[in-house]
Residue, then its C-alpha position, 0 to 999 in steps of 0.5 A: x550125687x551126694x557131696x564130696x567130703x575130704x578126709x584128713x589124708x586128703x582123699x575123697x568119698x562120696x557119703x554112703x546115703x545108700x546101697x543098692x539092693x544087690x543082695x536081695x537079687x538073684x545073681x547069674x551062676x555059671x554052673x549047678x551045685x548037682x551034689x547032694x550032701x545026705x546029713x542027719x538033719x536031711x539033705x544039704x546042697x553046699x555051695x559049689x565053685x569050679x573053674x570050667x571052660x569059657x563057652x560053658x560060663x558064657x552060655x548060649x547067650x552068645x555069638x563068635x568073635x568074627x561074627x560079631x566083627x562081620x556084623x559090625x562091618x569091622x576090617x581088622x586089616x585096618x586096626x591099629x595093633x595093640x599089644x597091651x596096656x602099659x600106663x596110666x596117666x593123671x595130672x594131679x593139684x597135689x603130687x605130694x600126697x599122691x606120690x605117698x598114696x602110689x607108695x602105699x598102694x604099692x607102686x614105687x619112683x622111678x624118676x621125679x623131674x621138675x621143669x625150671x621154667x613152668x614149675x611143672x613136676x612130673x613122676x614115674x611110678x613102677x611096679x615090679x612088672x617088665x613095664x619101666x612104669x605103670x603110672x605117670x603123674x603131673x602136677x598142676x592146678x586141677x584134677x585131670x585124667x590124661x588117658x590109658x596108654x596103649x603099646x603098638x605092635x610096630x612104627x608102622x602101627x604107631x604112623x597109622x595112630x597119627x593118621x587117625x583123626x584128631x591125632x598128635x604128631x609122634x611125640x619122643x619120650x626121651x625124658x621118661x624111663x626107657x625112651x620110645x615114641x607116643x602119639x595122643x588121641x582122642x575119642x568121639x567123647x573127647x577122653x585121651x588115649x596114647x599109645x607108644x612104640x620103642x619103649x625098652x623094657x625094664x629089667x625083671x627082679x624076683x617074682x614073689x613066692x607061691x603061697x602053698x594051700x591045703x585043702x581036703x584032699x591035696x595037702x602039699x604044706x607039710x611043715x610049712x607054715x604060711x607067714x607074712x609080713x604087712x605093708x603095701x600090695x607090691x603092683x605087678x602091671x598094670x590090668x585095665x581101665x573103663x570109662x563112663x560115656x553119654x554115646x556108647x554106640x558111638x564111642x564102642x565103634x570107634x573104639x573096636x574099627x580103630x583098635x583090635x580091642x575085641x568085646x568079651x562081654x556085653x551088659x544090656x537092658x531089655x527095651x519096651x516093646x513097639x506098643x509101650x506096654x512092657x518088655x517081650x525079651x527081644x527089644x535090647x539096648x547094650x549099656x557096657x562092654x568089656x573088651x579085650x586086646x585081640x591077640x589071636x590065640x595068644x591069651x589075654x586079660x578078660x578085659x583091658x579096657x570097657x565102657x558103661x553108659x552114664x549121665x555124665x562123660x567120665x574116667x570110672x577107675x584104672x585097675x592093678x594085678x597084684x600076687x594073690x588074694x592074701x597080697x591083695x588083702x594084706x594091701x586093703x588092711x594097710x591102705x585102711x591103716x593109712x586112712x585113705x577111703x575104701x570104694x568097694x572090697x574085697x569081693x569077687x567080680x563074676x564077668x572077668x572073676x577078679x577079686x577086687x579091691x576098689x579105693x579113693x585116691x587122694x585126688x578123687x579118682x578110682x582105683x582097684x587091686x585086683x587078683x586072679x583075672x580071666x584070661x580069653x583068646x580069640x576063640x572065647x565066645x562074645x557073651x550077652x547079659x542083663x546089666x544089674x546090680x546082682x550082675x557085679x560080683x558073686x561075692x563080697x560087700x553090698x555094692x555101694x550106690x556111687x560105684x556106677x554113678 
């Protein structure tokens, strides 16, 4: 990997040496421009976009979620029940400059304590979802990731967590906005994972207004002009986040026999045949997978949580669902104004159909706005397909080469 530079405002980036050749590829499509448009210069076939049912974008490529579940000898009387993902949190050497960099992504203090004893300073940040935060912050010497915190569906769920292996006792967190339980874990590669009960929820402000758009044919903005105002991308909640791992069929297995995390979607890379002399299309290895929240029927994120194999064992990025594409573009436009560093965006992702927006925080970890997300049950089919460059995004800039490193 090339080496990391600073920026003036304290954020990192990896130089761009390199782009993949993501645009020279030919990119999955869910579904057959079939429309035809005769013009005087011969026939033209546009562009086509639609929203159609997850069996029909999945494809055949493809097997239920309890076949799946039965292959992998998975009892999901067993799991601990999640219900969502509720916060992210980080340690950082510079709390100062993170806390301004959270307030210019869009997120906002709701408690900032420092221990008299250690020194040791810790933040909550809130978005104006039901969570009372979605990031929390500590300071120390160095870069650390503390985990994805998960709540449970019940004590009971949150007794069986410290049950597991590895786990902590039930910790209180009496000192954090809203108070509740947490237990911390940690998986076969040694990445933290909390998850919490009791919590109270927070108290809702104004959901932001619907913007109103015309098209061709459904023009509802009659002598309503459309206007905005700049600044932050105000944070709803927070979506997902992913991990780099050495083991993935270790660390997947782990994942899906504790949890009621449920696989969405598989990335694979084709393996050479018994004699070495090429690919037939049968031999397969699963390199990535996104993974859902089972809730049964009810819906939930395509994602909320996935894996890739890598080289090296490390948090990728964390995700945060914002209003809508102007909100999210409004927000990259302020962000750049800071002068903090653009990852990769605004583009749309193809598996999950997010339009993304990935920065450089002023630690050097990763982090994505994103709008418009998937949303799957337990009747969404388990999806297979090629791992890729051309795989990531049906629009939007070049992926930049350090985005899978």
């Amino acid at each position: 990997m090339a080496d990391t530079q600073t920026r003036p405002n304290g954020s990192h980036t990896t130089p761009p040496h390199g782009n993949s050749s993501q645009w020279g590829q030919s990119r999955p499509v869910t579904i057959d421009a079939k429309g035809i448009l005769s013009t005087p210069d011969g026939n033209v076939k546009p562009n086509v976009g639609a929203s159609i049912t997850d069996i029909e974008a999945i494809g055949s490529e493809s097997e239920s979620l309890s076949s799946w579940q039965k292959r992998n000898n998975i009892d999901t009387s067993e799991q601990v029940l999640l219900v969502k993902l509720a916060h992210m949190r980080y340690q950082h050497p510079d709390l100062e400059k993170m806390t301004k960099f959270l307030k210019d992504f869009g997120m906002h203090v709701v408690k900032h304590s420092k221990d008299s004893d250690t020194g040791v300073e810790r933040i909550w940040f809130r978005g104006y979802g039901p969570d009372q935060y979605v990031y929390y912050a500590q300071s120390g010497d160095e870069k650390v990731f503390l985990g994805g915190t998960y709540e449970v569906e019940s004590m009971r769920d949150l007794e069986k967590a410290s049950k597991i292996e590895g786990a902590s006792e039930i910790l209180d967190l009496r000192d954090a906005p809203g108070g509740g339980h947490m237990v911390t874990l940690h998986d076969p590669e040694g990445f933290i994972v909390n998850v919490m009960y009791g919590q109270e929820p927070a108290p809702l402000g104004d959901l932001p207004q619907k913007v109103l758009l015309n098209d061709e044919t459904d023009k509802p903005r009659v002598r309503k002009f459309n206007r905005f105002t700049p600044g932050p991308a105000a944070v709803h909640k927070l979506g997902h986040y992913g991990l780099c791992v050495q083991n993935f069929d270790k660390q997947l297995e782990w994942y899906t026999r504790n949890f009621n995390f449920a696989p969405t979607d598989f990335l694979y890379v084709p393996m050479p045949n018994a004699d070495g002399k090429g690919t037939d299309g049968k031999q397969k290895k699963d390199v990535a997978v996104f993974c859902h929240i089972d809730r049964g029927d009810d819906p939930v994120d395509h994602h909320t949580f996935f894996m890739s194999t890598n080289p090296t064992g490390h948090v990728h990025h964390c995700s945060f669902e914002v209003h809508d594409y102007d909100t999210q573009q409004l927000g990259h436009q302020w962000l750049g104004k800071q002068g903090y560093t653009s990852v990769w965006g605004i583009g749309r992702h193809i598996l999950g159909s997010q339009i993304f927006d990935y920065w450089w925080d002023t630690t050097g970890n990763m982090i994505e706005h994103y709008a418009d997300g998937d949303l799957v049950n337990k009747d969404t089919p388990v999806g297979y397909g090629m791992a890729g460059d051309e795989s990531l995004a049906v629009w939007g800039p070049e992926v930049p080469k350090w985005f899978l490193e």
